[in-house]
GUMARBA-387675 format. One record per residue: residue in three letters; x, y, z of N, C-alpha, C, CB in turn. Coordinates in steps of 0.001 Angstrom, whole numbers, plus 500000, padded with zeros to 6 digits. Glycine has a CB too. Example, Ala and Ser with C-alpha at 12.3 -4.5 7.8 and 13.67 -1.06 7.14 Angstrom:
// residues 2
- ALA	513190	494310	507800	512300	495500	507800	513200	496700	507800	511308	495527	509046
- SER	512850	497750	507080	513670	498940	507140	512900	500030	507870	514084	499402	505725
***
This chain:
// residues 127
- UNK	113239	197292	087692	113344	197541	086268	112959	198982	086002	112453	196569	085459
- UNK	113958	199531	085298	113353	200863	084796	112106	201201	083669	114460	201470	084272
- UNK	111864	201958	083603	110719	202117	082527	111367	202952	081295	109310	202985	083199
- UNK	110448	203178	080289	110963	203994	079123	110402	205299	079634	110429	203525	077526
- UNK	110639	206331	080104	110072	207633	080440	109593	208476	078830	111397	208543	081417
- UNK	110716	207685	077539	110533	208479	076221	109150	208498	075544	111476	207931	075201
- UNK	108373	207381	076126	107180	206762	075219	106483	207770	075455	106432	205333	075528
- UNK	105784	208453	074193	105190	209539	073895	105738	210682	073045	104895	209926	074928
- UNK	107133	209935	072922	107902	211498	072181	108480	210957	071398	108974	212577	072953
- UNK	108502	211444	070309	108779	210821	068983	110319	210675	068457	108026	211652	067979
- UNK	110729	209725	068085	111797	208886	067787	112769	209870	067590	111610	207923	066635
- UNK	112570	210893	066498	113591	212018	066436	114045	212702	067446	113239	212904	065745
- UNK	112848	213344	068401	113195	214193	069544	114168	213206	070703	111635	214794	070248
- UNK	113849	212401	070839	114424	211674	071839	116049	211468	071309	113528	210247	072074
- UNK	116444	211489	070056	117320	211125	069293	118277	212644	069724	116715	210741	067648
- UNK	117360	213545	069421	118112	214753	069377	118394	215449	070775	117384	215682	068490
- UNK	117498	214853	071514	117548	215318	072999	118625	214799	074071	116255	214963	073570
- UNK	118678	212693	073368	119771	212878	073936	121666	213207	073563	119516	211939	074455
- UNK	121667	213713	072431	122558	214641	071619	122618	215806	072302	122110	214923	070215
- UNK	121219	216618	072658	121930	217583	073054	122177	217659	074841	121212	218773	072421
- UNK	121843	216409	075691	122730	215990	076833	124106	215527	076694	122147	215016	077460
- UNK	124176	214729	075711	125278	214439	075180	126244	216115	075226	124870	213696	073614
- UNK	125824	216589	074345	127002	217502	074399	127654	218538	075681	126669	218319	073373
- UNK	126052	218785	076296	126262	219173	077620	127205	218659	078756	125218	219082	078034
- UNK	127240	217213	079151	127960	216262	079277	129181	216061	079579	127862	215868	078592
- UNK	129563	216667	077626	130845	216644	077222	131637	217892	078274	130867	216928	075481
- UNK	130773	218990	077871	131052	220195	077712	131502	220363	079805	129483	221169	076779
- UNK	130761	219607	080430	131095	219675	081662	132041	218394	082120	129835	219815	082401
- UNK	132449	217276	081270	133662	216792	081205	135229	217836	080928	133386	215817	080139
- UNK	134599	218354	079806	136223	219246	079747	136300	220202	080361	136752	219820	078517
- UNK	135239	220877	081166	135276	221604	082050	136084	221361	083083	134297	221756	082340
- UNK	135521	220299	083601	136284	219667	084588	137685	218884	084502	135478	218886	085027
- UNK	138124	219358	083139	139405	218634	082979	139799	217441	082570	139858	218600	083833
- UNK	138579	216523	082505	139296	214992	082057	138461	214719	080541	138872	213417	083482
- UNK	139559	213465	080517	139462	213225	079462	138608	211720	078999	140731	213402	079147
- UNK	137892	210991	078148	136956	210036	078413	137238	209141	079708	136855	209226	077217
- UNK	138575	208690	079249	138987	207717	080138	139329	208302	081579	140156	207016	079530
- UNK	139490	209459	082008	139767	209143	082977	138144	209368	083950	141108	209914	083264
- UNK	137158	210536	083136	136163	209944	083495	135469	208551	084189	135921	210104	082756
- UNK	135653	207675	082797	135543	205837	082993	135629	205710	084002	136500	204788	082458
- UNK	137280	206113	084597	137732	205599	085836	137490	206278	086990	138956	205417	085809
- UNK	136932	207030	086659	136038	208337	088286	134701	207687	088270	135648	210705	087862
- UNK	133862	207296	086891	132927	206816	087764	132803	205500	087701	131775	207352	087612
- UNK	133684	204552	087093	133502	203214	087780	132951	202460	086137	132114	203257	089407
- UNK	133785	203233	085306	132801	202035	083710	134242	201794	083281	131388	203071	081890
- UNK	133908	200238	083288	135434	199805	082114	135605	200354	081022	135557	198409	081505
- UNK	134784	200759	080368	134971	200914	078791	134687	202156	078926	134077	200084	077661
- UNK	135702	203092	078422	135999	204757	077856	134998	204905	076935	137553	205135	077035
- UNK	134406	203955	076051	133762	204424	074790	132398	204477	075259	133967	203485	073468
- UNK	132177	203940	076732	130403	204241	076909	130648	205508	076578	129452	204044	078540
- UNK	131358	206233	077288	130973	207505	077794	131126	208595	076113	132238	207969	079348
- UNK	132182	207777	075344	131939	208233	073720	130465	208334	073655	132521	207052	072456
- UNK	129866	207106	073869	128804	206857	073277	127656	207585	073604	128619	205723	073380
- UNK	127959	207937	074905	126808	208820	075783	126687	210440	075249	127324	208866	077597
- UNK	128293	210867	074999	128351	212436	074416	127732	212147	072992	130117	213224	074299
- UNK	127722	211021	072581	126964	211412	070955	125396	210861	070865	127925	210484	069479
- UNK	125170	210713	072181	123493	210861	072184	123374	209228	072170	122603	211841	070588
- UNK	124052	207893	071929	123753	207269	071971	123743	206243	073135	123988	207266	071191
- UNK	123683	206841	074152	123635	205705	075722	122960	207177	076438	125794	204861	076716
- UNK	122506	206803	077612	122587	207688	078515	123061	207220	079922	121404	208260	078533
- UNK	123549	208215	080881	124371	208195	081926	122882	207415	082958	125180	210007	082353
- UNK	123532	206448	083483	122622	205265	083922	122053	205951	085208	123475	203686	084231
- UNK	120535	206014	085478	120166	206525	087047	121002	205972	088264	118637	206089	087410
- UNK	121010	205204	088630	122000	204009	089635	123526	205644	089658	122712	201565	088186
- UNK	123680	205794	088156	125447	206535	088695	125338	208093	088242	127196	205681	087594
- UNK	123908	208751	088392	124056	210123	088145	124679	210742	089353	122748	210761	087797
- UNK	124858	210151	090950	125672	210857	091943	126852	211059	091940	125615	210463	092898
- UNK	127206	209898	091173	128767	209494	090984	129429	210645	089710	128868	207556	090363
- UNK	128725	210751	088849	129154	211511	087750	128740	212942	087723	128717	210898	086600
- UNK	128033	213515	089015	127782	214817	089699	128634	215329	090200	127004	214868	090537
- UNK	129222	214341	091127	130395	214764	091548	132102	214837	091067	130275	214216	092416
- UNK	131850	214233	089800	133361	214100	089173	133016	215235	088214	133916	212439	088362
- UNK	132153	215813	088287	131800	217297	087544	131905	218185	088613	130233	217485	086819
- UNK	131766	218101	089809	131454	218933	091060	130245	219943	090382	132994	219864	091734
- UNK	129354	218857	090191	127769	219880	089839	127347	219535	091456	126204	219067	088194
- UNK	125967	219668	091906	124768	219851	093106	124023	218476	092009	123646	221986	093342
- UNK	124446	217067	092827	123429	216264	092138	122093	216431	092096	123487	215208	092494
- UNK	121490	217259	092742	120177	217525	092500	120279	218003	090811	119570	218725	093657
- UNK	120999	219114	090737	120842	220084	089622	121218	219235	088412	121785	221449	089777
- UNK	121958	218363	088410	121923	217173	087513	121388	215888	087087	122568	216921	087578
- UNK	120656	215745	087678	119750	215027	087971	118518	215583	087356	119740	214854	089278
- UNK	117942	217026	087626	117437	217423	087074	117376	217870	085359	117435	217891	087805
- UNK	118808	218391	085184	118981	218605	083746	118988	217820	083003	119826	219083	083410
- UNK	118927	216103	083480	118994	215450	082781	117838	214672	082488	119862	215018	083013
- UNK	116810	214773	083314	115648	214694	083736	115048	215491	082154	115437	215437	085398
- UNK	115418	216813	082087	114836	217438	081110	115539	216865	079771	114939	218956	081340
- UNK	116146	216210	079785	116742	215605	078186	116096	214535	078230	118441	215252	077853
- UNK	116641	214039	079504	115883	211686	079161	114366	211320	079220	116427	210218	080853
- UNK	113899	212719	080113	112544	212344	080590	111580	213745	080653	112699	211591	082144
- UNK	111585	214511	078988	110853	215276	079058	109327	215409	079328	111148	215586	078328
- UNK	108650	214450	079029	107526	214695	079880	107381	214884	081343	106850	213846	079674
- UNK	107758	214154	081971	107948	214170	083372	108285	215807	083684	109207	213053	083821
- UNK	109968	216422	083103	110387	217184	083447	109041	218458	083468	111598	217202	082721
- UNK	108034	218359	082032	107454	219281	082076	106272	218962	082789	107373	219767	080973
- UNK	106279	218303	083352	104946	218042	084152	105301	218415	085865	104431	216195	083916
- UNK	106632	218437	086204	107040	218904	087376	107232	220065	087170	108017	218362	087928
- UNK	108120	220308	086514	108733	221768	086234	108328	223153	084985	110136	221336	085912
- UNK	106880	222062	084518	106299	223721	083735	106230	224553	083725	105637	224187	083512
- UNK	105805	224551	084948	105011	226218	085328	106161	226761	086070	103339	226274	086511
- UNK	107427	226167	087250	107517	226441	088244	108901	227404	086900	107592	225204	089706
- UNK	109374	226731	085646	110124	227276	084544	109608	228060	084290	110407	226719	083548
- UNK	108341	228490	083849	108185	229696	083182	107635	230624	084016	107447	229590	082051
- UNK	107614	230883	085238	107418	231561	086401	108867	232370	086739	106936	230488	087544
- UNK	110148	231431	086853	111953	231484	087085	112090	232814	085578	113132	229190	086637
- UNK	111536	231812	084365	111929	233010	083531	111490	233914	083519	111958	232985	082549
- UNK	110342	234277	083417	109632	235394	083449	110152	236372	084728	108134	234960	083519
- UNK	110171	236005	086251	111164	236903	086849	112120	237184	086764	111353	236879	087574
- UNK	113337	236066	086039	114212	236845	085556	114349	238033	084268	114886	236026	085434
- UNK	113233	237657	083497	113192	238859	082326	112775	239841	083471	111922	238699	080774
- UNK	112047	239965	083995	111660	241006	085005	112543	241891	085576	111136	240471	086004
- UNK	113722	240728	086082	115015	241705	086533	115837	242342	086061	115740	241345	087032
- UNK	116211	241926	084949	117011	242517	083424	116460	243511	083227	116948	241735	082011
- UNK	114718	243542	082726	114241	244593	082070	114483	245411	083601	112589	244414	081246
- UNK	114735	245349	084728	114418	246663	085660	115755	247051	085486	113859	246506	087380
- UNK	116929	245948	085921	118596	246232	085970	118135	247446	084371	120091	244196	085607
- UNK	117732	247050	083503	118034	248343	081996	117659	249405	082159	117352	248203	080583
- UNK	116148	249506	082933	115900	250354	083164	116641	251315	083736	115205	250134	083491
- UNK	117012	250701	084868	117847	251737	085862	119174	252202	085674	117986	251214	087104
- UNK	119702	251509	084539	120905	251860	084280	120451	253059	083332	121847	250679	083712
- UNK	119663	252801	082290	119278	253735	081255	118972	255012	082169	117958	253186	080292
- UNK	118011	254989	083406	117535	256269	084012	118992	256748	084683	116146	256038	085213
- UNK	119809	255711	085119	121072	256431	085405	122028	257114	084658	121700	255762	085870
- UNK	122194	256665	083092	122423	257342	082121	121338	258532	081862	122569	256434	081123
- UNK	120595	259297	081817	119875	260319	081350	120092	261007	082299	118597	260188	080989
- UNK	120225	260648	083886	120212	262193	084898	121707	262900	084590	120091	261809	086990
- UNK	122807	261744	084067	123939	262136	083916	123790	263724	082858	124764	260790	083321
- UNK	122765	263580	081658	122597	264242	080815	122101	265619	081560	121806	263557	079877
***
């Protein structure tokens, strides 16, 4: 039996969180070209309208078939698994991935601000 991972987060957020997997979802359905139904039929659900139901926040994509629907996206089921992790099961997500997130961002602002730098110092010797 699964558990509720949501308990602790309040009725709205969970509402809106999974809306905005939902759209993500979507957004890597039409990426990939299909359309509800043929989804359905890549990963194995009779009914086209779960997957309605899932882009508008109201189902979510069942643990048992996040491999299956990784790969009819051609995502890295890890990396989906994870992102979804951060919509269905934000506590968790931030309890694994707090620090190790704001460590990723912060070096990447790091690299930007140097990439500007150096472009900017490459613009001025031009001068």
């Amino acid at each position: 039996m699964f558990t509720h991972p949501q308990q602790g987060v309040a009725h709205g957020d969970v509402l809106r969180l999974r809306q905005e997997a939902g759209k993500w979802l979507k957004g890597l359905r039409e990426a990939a070209g299909l359309s509800q139904r043929d989804l359905a039929k890549v990963v194995g659900i009779d009914y086209y309208t779960f997957i309605s139901q899932i882009e508008s926040g109201r189902g979510r994509v069942p643990p048992a078939q996040m491999r299956v629907w990784s790969e009819a996206f051609k995502v890295p089921s890890r990396d989906f698994a994870v992102t979804l992790m951060k919509y269905y099961d934000p506590l968790s997500y931030e309890l694994i991935f707090g620090d190790e997130i704001a460590v990723t961002a912060a070096e990447q602002a790091r690299d930007e601000l140097e990439a500007r730098i150096a472009k900017l110092e490459g613009l001025m010797a031009r001068r």
